[in-house]
C-alpha positions in Angstrom: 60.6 -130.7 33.9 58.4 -133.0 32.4 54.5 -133.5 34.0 55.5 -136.5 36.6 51.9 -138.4 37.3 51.1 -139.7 41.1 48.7 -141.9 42.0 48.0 -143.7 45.3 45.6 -146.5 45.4 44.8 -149.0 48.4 42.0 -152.3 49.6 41.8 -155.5 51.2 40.7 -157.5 53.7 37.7 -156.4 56.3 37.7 -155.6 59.3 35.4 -154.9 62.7 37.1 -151.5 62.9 35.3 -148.5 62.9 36.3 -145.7 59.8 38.0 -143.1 61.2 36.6 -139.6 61.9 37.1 -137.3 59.2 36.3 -134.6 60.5 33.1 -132.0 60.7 32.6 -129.7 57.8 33.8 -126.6 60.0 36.8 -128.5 60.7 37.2 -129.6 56.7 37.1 -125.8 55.7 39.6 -125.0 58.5 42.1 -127.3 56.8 44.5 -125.4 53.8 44.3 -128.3 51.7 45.9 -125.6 48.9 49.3 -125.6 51.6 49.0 -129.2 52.5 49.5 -130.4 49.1 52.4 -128.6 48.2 53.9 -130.0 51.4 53.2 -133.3 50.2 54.9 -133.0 47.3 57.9 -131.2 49.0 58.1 -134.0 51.0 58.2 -136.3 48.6 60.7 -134.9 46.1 63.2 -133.5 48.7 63.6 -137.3 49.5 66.9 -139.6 48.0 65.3 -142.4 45.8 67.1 -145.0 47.8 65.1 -144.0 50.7 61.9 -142.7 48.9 58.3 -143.9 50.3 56.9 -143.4 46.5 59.5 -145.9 45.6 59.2 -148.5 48.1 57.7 -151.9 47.2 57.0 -152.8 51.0 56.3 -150.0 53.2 59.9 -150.2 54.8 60.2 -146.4 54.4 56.7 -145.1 55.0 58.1 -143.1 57.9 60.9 -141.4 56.4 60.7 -137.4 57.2 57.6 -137.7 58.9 56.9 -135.5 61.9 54.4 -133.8 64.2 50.5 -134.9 63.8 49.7 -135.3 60.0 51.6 -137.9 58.3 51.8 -138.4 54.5 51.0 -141.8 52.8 53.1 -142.0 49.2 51.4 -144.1 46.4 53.9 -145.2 44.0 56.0 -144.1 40.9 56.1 -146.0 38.3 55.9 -149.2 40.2 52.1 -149.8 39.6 50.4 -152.6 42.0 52.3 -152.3 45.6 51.4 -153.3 48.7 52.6 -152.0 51.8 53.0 -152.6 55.4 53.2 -149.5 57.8 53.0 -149.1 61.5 52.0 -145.1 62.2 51.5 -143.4 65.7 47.8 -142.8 66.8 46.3 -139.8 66.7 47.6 -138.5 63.7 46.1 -137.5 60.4 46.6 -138.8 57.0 47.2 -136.6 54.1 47.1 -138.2 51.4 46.2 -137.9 47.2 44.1 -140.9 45.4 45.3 -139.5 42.6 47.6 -136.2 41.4 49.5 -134.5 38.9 52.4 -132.2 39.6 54.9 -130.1 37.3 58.4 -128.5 38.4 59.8 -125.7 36.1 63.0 -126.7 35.0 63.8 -124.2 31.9 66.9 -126.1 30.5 66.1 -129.5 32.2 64.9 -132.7 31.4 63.7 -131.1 27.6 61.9 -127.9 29.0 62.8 -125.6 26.9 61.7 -122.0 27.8 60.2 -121.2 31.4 56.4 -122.3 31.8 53.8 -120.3 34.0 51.8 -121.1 36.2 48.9 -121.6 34.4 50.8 -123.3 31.9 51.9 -126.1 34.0 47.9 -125.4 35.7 46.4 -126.5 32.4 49.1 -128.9 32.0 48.1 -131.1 35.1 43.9 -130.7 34.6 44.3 -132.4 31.5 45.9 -135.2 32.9 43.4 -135.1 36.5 40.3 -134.2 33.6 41.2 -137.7 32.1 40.7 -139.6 35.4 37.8 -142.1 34.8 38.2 -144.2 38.1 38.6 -143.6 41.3 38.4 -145.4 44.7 39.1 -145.2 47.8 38.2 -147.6 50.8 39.7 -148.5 54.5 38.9 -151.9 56.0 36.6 -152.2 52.5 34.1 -149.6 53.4 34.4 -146.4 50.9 35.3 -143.5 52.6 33.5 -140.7 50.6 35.9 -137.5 51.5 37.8 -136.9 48.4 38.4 -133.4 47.5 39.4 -132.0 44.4 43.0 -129.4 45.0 44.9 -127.1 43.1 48.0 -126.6 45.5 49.4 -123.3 46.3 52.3 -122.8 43.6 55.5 -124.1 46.1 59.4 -125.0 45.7 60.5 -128.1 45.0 64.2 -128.7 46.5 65.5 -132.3 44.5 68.7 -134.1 45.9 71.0 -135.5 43.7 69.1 -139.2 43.9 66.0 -137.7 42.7 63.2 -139.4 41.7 62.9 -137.5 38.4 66.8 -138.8 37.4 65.1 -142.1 35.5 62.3 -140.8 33.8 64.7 -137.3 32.5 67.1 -140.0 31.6 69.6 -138.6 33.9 69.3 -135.2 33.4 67.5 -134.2 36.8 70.1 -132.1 38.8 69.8 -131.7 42.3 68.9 -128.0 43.2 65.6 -125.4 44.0 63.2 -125.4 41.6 60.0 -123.3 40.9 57.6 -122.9 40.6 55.8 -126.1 41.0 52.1 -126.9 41.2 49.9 -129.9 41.8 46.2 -131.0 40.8 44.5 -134.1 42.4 42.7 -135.6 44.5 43.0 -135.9 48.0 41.5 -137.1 51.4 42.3 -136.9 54.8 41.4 -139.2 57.7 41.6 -138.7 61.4 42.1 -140.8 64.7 42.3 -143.8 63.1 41.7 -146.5 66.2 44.8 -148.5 67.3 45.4 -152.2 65.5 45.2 -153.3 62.0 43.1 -151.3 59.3 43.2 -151.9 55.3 43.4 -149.0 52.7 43.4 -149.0 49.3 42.8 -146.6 46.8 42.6 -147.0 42.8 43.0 -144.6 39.9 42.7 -145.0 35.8 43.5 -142.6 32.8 42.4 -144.9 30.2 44.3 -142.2 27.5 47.3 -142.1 28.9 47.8 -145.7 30.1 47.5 -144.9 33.7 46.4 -147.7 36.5 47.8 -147.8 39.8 46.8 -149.5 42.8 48.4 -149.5 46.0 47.2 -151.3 49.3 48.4 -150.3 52.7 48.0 -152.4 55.9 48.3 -149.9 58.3 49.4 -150.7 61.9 48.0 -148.5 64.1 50.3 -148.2 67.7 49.9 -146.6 70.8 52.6 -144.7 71.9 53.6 -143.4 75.6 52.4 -140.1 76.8 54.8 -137.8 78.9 55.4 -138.7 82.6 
């Protein structure tokens, strides 16, 4: 399958809220960023593009296939500016790229010839990620400085028969498992983000290949009830 480009960008209005904690460096090396990645993209490709958070203009499906303590944020395919507004539990994490780069070997599909390898589709995505000259990445318009670099783990991407790739392969996207599939980008995570309203916004340019997104989310941050 053809190299599908992600970007997810994000800014606005200031707040009094604190940043969130992102975590000690023990706790940073703890996290498998390499794993966490290629569940990000799992979870985004396994989803109908009806429903699809990369897909939505207004954050009504932020929380589609979420679960457990780390939640995704989506940035946006093909859409370019978006803004979003998205209430998410506190105490989670956000996993997240500022930018990223993934390919799905489809030998057959969408004009892929032959199989590719791993470090085929590898060198494939650095190019794009090597061309990045902008990137940013605030909440409440304070930068957040945690952005790390991540070559996922190679992964399976399982696509449903409103895939997102259906438009750009001009239809020819089946649904079905495909593999392997890797990712390069870059990603952040923040924790404990207080409850109420916070601002996040993240940019990204490829000048070469006519790449600019930029995505805000307003992030409602909400209680919710502990067990009785």
């Amino acid at each position: 399958m053809q190299r599908i480009r992600y970007s997810l960008v994000a800014l606005s209005v200031a707040t009094a809220l604190a940043l969130p904690n992102a975590g000690s460096a023990h706790e940073d090396n703890r996290f498998d960023y390499e794993a966490t990645s290629a569940k990000w993209w799992q979870w985004a490709l396994s989803i109908p593009t009806s429903t699809n958070p990369l897909a939505d203009t207004s954050g009504a499906h932020c929380m589609v296939g979420q679960r457990g303590p780390l939640w995704f944020l989506a940035g946006t395919f093909g859409l370019g500016t978006v803004t979003r507004h998205c209430s998410v539990p506190a105490g989670v994490t956000l996993f997240f790229p500022v930018v990223n780069s993934v390919q799905v070997n489809t030998p057959g599909v969408c004009g892929q010839t032959g199989p590719l390898s791993v470090h085929e589709m590898r060198a494939n995505n650095a190019a794009f990620i090597d061309g990045v000259t902008q990137m940013t990445l605030t909440l409440d318009s304070r930068p957040v400085p945690k952005l790390r670099r991540v070559r996922s783990e190679p992964f399976v991407a399982v696509l449903p028969a409103d895939n997102l790739f259906l438009n750009p392969c001009n239809g020819d996207s089946p649904a079905g498992v495909y593999g392997p599939s890797v990712d390069d980008g870059y990603y952040a995570r923040l924790e404990r983000l207080s409850p109420g309203r916070h601002v996040l916004q993240f940019t990204a340019k490829n000048p070469s290949a006519n790449f600019d997104l930029n995505v805000t989310y307003i992030l409602d941050v909400v209680r919710t009830a502990g067990p009785r």
